[in-house]
ZALOTI-597691 format. One line per 5 residues: their letters; for each residue y, x negated, z negated of N, C-alpha, C, O, CB. Coordinates in nm, 4 decimals. Atoms other than C-alpha are relative to their C-alpha. Glycine has a CB too. Layout:
REM residues N
a) Y:X:Z:Y:X:Z:Y:X:Z:Y:X:Z:Y:X:Z ~ ...
//
This chain:
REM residues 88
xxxxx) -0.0523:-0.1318:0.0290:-0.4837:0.2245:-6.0641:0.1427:-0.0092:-0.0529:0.2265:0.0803:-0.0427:-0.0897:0.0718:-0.1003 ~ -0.1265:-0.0268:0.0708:-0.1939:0.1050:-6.2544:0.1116:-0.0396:0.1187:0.2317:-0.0235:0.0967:0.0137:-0.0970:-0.1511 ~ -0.0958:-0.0183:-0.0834:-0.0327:0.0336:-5.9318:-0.0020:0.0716:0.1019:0.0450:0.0431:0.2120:0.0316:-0.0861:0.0324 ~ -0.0423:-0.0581:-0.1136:-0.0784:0.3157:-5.7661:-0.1024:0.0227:0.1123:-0.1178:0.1277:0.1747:0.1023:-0.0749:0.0440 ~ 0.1244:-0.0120:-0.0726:-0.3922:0.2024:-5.5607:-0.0838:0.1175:0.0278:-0.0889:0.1877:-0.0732:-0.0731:-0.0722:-0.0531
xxxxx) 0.1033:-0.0922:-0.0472:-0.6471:0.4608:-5.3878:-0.1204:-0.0911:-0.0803:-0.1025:-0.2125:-0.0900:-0.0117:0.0202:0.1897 ~ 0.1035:0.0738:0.0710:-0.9747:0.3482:-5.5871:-0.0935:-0.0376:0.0970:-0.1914:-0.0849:0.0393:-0.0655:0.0757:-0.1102 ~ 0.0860:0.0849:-0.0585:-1.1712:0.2253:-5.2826:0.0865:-0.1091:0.0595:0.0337:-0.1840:0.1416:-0.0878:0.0701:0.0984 ~ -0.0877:0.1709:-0.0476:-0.8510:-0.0745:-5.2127:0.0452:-0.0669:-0.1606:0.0908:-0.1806:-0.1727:0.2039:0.0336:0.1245 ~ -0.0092:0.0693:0.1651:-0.8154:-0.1335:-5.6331:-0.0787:-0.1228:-0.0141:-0.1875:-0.1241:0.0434:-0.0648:0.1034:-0.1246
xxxxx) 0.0871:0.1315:0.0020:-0.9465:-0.4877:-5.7133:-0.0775:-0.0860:0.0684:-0.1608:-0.1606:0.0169:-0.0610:0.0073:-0.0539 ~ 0.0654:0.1016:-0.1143:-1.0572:-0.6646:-5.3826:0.1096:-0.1212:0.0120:0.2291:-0.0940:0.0005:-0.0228:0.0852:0.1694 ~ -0.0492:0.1286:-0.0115:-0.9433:-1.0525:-5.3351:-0.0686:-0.0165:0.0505:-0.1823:0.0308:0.0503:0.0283:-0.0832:-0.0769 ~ 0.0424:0.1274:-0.1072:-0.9950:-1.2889:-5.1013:-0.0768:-0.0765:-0.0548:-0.0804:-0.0928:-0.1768:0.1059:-0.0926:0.0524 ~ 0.0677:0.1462:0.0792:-1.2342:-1.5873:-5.1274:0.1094:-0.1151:-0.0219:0.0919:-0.1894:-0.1184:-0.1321:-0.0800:0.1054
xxxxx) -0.1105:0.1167:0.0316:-0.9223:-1.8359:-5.1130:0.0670:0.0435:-0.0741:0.1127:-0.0385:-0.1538:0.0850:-0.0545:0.0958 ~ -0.0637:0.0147:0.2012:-0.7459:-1.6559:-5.4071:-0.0786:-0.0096:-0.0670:-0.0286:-0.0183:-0.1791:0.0731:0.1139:-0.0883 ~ 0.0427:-0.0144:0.1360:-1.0089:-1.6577:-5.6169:-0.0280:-0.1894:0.0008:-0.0116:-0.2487:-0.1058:-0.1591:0.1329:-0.0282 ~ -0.0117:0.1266:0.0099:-1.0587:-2.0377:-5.5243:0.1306:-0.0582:-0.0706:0.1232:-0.1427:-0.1598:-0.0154:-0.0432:0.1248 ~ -0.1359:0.0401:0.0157:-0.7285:-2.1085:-5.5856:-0.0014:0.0575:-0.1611:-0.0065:-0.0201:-0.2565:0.1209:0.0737:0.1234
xxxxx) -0.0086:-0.0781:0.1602:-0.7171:-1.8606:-5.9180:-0.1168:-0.0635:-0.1086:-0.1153:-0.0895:-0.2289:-0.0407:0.1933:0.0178 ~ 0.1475:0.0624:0.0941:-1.0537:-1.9940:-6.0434:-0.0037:-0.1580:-0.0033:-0.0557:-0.2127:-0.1005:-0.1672:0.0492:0.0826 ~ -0.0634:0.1493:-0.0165:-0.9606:-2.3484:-5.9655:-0.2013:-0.0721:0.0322:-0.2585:-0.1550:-0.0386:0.1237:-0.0771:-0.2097 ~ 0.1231:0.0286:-0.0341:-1.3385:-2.3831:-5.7814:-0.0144:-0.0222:0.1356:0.0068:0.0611:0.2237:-0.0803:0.0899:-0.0404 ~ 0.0288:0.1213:-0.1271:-1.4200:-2.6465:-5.5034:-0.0504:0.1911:0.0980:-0.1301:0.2830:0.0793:-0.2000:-0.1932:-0.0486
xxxxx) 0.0395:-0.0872:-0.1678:-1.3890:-2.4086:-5.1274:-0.1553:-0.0026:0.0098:-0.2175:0.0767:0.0805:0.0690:-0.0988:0.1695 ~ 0.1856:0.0254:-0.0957:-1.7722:-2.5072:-5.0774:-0.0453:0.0982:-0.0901:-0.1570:0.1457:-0.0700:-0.1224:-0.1902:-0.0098 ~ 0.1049:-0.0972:0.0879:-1.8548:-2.2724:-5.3524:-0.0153:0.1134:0.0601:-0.1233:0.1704:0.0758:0.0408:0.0387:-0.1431 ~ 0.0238:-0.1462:-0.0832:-1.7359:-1.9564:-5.1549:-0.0729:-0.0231:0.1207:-0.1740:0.0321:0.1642:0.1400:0.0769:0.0475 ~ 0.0783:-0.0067:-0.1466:-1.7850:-2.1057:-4.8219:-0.0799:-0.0992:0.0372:-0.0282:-0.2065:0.0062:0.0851:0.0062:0.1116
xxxxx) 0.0841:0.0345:0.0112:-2.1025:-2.2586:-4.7177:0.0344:-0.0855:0.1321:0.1433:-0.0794:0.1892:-0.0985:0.0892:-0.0289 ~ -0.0381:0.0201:-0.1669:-2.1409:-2.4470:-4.3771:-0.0680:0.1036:0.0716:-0.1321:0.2045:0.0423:-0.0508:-0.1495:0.0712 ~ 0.0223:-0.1312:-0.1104:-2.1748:-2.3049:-4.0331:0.0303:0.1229:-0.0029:-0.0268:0.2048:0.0691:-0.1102:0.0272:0.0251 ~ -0.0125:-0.1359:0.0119:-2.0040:-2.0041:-4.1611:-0.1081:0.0893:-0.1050:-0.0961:0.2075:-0.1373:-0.0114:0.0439:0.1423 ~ 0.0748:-0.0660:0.1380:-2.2721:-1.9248:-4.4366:0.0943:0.0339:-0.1273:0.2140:0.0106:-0.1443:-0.1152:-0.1122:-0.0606
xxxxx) -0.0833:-0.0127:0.1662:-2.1859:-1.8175:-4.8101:-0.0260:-0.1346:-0.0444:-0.1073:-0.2184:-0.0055:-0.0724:0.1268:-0.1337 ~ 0.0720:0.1661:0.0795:-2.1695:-2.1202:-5.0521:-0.0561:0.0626:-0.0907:-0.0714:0.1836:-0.1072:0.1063:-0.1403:-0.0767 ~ 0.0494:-0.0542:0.1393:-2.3244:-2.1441:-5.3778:0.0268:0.0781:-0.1009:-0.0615:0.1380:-0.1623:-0.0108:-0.0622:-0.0555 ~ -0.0270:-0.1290:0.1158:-2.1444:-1.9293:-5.6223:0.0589:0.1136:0.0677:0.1156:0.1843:-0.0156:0.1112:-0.0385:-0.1288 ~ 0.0216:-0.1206:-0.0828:-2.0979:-1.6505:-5.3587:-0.1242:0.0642:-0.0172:-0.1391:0.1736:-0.0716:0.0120:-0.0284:0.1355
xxxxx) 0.1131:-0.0471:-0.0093:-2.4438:-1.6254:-5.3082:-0.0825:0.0603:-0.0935:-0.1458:0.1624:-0.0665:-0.0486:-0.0720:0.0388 ~ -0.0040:0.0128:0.1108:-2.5279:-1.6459:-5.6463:0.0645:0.1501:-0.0668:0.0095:0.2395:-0.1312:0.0691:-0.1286:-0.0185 ~ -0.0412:-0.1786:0.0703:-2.3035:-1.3324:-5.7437:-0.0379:0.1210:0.0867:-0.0643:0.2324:0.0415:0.1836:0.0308:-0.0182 ~ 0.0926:-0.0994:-0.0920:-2.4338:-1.1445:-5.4428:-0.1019:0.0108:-0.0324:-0.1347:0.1212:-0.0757:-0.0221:-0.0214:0.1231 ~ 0.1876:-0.0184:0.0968:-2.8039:-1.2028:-5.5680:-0.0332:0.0808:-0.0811:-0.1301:0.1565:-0.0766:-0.0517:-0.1030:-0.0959
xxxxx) 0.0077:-0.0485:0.1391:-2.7331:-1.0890:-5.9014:0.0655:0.1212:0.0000:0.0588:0.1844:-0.1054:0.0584:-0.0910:-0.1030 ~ -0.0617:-0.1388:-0.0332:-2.5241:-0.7645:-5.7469:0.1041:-0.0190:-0.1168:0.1046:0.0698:-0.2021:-0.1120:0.1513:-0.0089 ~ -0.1319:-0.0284:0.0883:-2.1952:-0.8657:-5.9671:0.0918:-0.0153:0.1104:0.2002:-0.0398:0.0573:0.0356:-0.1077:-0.1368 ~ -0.0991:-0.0408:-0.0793:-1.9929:-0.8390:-5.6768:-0.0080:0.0978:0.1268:-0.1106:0.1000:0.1948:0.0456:-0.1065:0.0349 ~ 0.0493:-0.0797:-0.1448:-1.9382:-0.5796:-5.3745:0.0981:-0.0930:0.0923:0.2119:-0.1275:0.0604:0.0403:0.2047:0.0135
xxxxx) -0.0698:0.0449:-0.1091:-1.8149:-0.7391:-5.0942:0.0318:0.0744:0.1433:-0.0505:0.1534:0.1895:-0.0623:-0.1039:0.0231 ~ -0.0311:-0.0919:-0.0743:-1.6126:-0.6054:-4.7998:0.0667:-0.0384:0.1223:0.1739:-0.0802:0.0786:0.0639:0.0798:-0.0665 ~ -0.0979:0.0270:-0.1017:-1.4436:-0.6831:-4.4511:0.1017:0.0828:0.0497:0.1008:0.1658:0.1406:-0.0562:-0.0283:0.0942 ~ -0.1460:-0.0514:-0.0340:-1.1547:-0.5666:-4.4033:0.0389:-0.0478:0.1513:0.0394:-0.1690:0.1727:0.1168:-0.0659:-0.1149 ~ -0.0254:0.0361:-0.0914:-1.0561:-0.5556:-4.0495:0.1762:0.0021:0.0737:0.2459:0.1036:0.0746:-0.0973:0.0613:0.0494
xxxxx) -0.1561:0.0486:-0.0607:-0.6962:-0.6882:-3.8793:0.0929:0.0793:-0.0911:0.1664:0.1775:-0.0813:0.0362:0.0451:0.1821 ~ -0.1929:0.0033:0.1428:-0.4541:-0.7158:-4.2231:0.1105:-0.0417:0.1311:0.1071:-0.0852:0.2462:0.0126:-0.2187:-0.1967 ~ -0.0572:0.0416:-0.0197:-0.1898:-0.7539:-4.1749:0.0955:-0.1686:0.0082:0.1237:-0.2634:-0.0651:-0.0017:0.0758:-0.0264 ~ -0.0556:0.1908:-0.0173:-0.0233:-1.0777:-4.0429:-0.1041:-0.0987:0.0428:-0.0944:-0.2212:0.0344:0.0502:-0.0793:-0.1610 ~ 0.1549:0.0293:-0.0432:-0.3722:-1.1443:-3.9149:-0.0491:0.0276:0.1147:-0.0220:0.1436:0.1456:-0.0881:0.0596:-0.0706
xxxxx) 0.0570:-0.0603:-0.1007:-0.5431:-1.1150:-3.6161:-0.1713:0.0676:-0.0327:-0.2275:0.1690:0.0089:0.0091:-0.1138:0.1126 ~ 0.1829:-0.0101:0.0198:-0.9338:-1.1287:-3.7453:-0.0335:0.0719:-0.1003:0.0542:0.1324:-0.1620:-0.0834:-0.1363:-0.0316 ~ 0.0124:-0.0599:0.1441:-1.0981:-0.9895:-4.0228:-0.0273:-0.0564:-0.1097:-0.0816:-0.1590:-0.0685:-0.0780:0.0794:-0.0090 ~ -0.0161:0.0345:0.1417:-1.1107:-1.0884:-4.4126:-0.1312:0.0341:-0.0470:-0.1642:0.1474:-0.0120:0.1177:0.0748:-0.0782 ~ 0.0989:-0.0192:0.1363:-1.4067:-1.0828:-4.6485:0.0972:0.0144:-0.1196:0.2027:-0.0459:-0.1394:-0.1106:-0.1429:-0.0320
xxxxx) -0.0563:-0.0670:0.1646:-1.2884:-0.9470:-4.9757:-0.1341:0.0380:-0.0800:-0.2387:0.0877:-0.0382:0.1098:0.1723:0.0145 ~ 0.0859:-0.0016:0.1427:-1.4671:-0.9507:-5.3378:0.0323:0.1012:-0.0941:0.1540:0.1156:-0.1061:0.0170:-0.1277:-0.0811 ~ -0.0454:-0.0380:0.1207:-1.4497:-0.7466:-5.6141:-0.0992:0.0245:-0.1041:-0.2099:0.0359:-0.0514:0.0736:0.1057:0.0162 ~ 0.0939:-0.0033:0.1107:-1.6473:-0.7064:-5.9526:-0.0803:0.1411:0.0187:-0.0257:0.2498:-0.0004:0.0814:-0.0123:-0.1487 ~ 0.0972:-0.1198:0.0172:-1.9629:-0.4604:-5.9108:-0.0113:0.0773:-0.1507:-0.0835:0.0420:-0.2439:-0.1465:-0.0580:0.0358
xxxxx) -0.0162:-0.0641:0.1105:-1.8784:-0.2192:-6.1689:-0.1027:0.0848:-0.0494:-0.1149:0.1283:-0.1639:0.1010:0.0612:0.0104 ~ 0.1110:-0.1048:0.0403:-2.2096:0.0007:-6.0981:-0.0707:-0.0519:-0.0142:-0.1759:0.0120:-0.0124:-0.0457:0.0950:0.0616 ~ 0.1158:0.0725:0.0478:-2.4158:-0.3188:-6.1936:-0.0281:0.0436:-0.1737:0.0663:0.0557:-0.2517:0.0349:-0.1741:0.0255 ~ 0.0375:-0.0531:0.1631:-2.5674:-0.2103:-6.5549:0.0699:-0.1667:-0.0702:0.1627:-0.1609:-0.1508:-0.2390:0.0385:-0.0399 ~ -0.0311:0.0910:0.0662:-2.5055:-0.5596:-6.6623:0.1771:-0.0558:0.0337:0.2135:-0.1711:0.0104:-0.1176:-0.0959:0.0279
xxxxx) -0.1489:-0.0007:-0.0466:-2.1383:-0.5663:-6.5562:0.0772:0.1077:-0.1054:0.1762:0.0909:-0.1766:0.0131:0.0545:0.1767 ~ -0.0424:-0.0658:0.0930:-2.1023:-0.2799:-6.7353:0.0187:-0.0020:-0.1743:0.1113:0.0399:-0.2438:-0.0540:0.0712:0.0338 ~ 0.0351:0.0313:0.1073:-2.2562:-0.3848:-7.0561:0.1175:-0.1207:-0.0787:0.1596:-0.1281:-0.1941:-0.1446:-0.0421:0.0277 ~ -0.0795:0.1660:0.0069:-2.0372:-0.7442:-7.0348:0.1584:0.1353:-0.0078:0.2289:0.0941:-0.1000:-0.0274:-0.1701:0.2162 ~ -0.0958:-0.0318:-0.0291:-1.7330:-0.4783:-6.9670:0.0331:0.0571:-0.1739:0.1195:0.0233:-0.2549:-0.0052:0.0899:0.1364
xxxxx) 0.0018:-0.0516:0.1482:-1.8147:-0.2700:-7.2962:-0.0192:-0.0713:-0.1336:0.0001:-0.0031:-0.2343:-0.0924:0.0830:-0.0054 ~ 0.0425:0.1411:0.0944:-1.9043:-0.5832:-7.5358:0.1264:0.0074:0.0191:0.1843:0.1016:-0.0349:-0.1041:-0.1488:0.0382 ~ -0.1320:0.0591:-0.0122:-1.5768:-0.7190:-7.4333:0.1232:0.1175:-0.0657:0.2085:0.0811:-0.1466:0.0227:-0.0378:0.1752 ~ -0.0787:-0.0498:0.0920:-1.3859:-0.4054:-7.5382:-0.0300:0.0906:-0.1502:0.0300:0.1854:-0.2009:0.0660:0.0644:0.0793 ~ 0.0810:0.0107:0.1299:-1.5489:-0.3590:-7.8365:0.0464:-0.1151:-0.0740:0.0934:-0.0911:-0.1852:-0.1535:-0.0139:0.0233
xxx) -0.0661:0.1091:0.1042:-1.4403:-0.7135:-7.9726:0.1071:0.0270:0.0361:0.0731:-0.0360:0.1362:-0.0270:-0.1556:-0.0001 ~ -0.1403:0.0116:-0.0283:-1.1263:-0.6771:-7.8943:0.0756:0.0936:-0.0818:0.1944:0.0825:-0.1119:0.0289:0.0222:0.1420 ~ -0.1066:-0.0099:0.0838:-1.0456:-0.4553:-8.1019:-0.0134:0.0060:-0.1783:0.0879:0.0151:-0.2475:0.0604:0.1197:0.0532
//
């Protein structure tokens, strides 16, 4: 929102930035044969992420999987409100 975003393109990343940002071994997002890896699957299970394809970005021919934090999970929410609560 603070830049401006429409709220259904606000907070989606790639699986290779968050590898890269999270500093977590590729096999975690991506699995073989084109499966999910383990900590994909793992936050899909548990509904803390929505995931999304995005079809022909730009500078791209194919389409993208994109992540972002499931905000309408109760326990997402809870972890969201804890957190600003200590803080201040």
């Amino acid at each position: 929102m603070a830049k401006g975003l429409n709220l259904d393109l606000a907070g989606w990343r790639t699986l290779m930035s968050l590898v890269m940002e999270l500093r977590i071994p590729r096999s975690g997002f991506y699995g073989p044969e084109g499966r999910d890896g383990a900590v994909l699957s793992e936050l899909d299970r548990r509904g803390l992420v929505e995931r999304r394809i995005f079809l022909e970005q730009r500078g791209r021919g194919g389409s993208i999987t994109k992540v972002r934090v499931g905000f309408d999970t109760p326990a997402v929410r809870e972890f969201l409100k804890q957190n600003i609560v200590d803080s201040f």
